[in-house]
N, C-alpha and C positions, 0 to 999 in steps of 0.2 A: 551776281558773283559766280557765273558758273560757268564761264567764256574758259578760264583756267591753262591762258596760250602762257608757253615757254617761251621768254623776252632776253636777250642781250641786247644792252646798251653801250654802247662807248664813249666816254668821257661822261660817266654818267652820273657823277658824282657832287656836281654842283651845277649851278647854274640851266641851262639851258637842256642840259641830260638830266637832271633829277629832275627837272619839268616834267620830260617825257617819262621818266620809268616810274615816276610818282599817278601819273595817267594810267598808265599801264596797272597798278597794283590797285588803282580806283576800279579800275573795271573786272579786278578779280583775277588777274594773270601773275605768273610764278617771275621775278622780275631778278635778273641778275647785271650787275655794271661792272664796269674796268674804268677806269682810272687812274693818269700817273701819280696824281695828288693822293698821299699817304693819310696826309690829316683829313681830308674830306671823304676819304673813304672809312675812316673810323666812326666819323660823325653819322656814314651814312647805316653803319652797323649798329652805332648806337639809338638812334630813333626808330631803326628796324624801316628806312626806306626803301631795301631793295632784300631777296631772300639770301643773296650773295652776291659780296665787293669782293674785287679780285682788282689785283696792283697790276700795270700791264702800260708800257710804252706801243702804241698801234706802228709805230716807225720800225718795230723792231719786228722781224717776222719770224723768229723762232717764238718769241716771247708771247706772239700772236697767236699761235698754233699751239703753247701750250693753252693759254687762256679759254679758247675756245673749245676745245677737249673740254678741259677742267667744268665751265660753265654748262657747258651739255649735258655731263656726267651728274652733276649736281641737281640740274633740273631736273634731268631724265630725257632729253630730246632736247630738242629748239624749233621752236617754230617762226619767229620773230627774230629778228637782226635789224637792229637802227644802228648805223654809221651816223653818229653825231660828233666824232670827236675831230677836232679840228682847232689853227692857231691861227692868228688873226697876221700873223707876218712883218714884216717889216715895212715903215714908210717912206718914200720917197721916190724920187724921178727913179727910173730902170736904170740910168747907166752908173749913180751913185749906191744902187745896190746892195752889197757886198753878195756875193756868190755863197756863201755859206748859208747866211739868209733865204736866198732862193733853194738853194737842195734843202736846207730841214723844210722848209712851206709845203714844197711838192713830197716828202717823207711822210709827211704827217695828214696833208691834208688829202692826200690822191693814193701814194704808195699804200696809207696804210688802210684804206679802203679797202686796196686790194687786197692786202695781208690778210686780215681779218674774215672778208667776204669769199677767201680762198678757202680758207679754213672752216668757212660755217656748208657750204654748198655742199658737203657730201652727207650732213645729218639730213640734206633740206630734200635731197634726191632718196634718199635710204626710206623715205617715208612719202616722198612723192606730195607733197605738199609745203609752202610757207611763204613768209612774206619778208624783203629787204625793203625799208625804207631808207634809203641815203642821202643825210641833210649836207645839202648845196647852200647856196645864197641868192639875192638880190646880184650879187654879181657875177653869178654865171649865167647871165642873159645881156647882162648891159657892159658896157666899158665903165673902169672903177682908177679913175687916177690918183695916181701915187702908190697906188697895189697890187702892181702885176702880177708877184708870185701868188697872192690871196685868188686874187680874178681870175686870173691862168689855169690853178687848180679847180675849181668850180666850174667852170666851163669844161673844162674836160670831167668832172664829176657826172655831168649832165649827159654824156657821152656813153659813157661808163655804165651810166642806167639805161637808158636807151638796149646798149647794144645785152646787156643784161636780163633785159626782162625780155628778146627775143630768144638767145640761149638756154633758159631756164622755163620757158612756158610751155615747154613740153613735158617736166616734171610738174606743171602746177603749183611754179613757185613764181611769186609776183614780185616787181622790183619798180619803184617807185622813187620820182624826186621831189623832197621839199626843200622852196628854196625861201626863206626865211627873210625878209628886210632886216632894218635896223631894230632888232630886240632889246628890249626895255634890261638893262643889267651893267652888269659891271665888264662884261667885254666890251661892248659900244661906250662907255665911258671913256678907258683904254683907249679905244680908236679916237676919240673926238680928242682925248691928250694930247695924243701922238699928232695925230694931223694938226694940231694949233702948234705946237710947236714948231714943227716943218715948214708952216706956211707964214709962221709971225704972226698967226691973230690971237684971237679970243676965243675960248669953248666955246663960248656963247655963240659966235661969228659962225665956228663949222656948224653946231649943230641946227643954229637958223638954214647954215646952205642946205644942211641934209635935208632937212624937209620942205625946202622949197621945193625939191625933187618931187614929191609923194600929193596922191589925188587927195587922203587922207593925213592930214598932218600933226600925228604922232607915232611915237618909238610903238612897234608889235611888242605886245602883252608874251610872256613868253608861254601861260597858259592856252591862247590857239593856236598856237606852232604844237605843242604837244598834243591837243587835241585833236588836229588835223593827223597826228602821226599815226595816234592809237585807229583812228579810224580808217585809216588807210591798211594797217595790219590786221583787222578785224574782220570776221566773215562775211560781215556783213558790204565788204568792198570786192569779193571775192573775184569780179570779173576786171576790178582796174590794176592795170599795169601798162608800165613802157610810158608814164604821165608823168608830168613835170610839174607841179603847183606852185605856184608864188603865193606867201602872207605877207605883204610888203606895202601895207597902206596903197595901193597901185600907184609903188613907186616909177619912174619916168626917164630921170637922170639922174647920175650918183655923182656926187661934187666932194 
């Protein structure tokens, strides 16, 4: 317990972000989230998950810029930034769409990447040291039909990190992609709904195709996607950056 890094999370308040900032507070670090979800963030005060929940849309960049302040102030620094927050988008062929669908995917899932990791780079430079992990997917490496705005943003996430962790390693600040398969929870539930309905089958039907994909054929545990994070933010990774990691049963093709 005596690692004691200063953590923001983003969507950290259920699911697949309380994974992570609950890692993070295992290994002894000061852990702060944001989340739109008002009820999940009470819940996450009331168990005492994180040391500060803070309400905060990532699509919105004033509301980004305060949060981020806010959170520093409260910790005392930042040393750690996970970009977790993200929406699974709408399904169906590209030209049945709807446009609105596409700009909130890329608002939330890319822009507000940006928002957030705009706002945290100048605690990260003032002290010359830290670490961004930015969770991607399985499909920012593969084609993911029916999901182009979801796929679209992730590949360019991957991007994003790349060119990220060559701008910033000259302050000693590391930038890192996890890109996550299908996580055992209530968002891949979601998807496998959504797609059965679009395609006229059965859950059962997508979620047998998903795994057909996969070397490994089960949903990722969302405890080693969180485990791979902490470690990745930890000093003990101190020379990795500008990496891309898949936890995705080595998955192959996405259906």
């Amino acid at each position: 317990m005596e690692r004691s890094q200063r953590v923001l999370v983003t969507a950290g308040a259920s699911g697949l972000g309380l994974e992570i900032a609950r890692a993070f507070v295992r290994a002894g670090d000061a852990v702060a989230v944001c989340d739109v979800d008002e009820v999940a963030l009470e819940a996450v005060r009331m168990r005492g998950d994180a040391s500060h929940a803070l309400a905060c849309d990532v699509a919105d960049r004033e509301a980004c810029t305060r949060m981020v302040a806010q959170a520093a102030h409260a910790l005392g620094g930042l040393d750690v930034l996970v970009n977790n927050a993200g929406i699974a988008g709408p399904t169906g062929a590209l030209e049945e769409i709807d446009a609105n669908d596409w700009d909130r995917t890329l608002a939330v899932n890319l822009t507000g990447v940006f928002n957030v990791t705009r706002a945290a780079i100048p605690w990260f430079k003032r002290q010359s040291r830290g670490a961004i992990v930015n969770i991607g997917s399985v499909a920012g490496r593969l084609g993911f039909p029916l999901r182009a705005p979801y796929s679209a943003s992730k590949w360019a996430l991957v991007g994003l990190t790349k060119t990220l962790a060559v701008e910033l390693g000259p302050w000693h600040v590391r930038v890192n992609a996890v890109l996550p398969g299908a996580v055992d929870g209530e968002r891949v539930r979601r998807v496998i709904e959504d797609k059965a309905a679009s395609r006229g089958v059965t859950q059962d039907d997508v979620l047998r195709d998903m795994l057909a994909g996969m070397s490994i054929k089960r949903l990722v545990p969302a405890r080693q996607v969180a485990a791979l994070v902490a470690f990745l933010a930890s000093p003990e990774s101190d020379t990795v950056s500008g990496q891309v990691i898949s936890v995705d049963g080595d998955t192959q093709m996405m259906a």
